[in-house]
N, C-alpha and C positions, 0 to 999 in steps of 0.2 A: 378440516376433518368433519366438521359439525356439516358441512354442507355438504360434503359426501353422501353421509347418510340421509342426510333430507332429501337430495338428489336419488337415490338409491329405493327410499321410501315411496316416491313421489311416483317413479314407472312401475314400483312397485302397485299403486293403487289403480293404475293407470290400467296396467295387466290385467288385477283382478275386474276391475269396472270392464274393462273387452272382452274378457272369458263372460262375466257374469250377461252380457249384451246378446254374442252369440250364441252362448248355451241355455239361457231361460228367457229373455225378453222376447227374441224373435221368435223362437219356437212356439211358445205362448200365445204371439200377437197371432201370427199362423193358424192354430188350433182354434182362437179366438172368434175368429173373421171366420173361419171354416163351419163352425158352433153356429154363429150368425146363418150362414147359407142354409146350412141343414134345416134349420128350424123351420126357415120361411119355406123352403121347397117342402120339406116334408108338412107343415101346415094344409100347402098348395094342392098335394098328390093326396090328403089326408091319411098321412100315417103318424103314429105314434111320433106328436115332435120331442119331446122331451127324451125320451130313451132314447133315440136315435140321437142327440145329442149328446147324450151321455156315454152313447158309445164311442162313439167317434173323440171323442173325452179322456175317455179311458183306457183303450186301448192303443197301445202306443205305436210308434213310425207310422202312423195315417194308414194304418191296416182298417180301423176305424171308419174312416172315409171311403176303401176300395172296397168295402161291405157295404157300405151304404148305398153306393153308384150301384154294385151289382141288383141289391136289393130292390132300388130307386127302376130299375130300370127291366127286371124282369117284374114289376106292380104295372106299370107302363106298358109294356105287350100284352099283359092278361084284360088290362083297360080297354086297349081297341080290340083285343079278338070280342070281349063281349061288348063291346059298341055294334063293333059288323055281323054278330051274329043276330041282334035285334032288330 
């Protein structure tokens, strides 16, 4: 009986530590690494690296991120239209 429940406790922590794995470790490591990218590209392009980190942070499902490319990338076309106009 005693090791029933020990048994019973034991997938139980098992469960929680899996849930706890895929719903905040990876998501985290993801956002993490992505925080990382951001920083150093936007450094590279010179925009604002912090806030844009922070966006991509904070707003959530990497909405954050597909602002940033869009952003990241019309700063990019306005770079070479005034390179070739010079």
């Amino acid at each position: 009986m005693i090791f029933m429940i020990f048994s019973f406790l034991g997938d139980l922590y098992f469960l929680v530590a899996l849930l706890l794995l895929i719903f905040l470790v990876i998501p985290y490591s993801i956002l993490t690494f992505l925080g990382i990218w951001v920083y150093r590209d936007a450094k590279r392009k010179q925009i604002n690296a912090a806030t844009w980190v922070l966006i991509v942070w904070i707003i959530p499902f990497f909405i954050g991120c597909i602002i940033y490319l869009s952003i990241r990338n019309k700063s990019d076309s306005s770079n070479t239209n005034r390179d070739s106009s010079e």
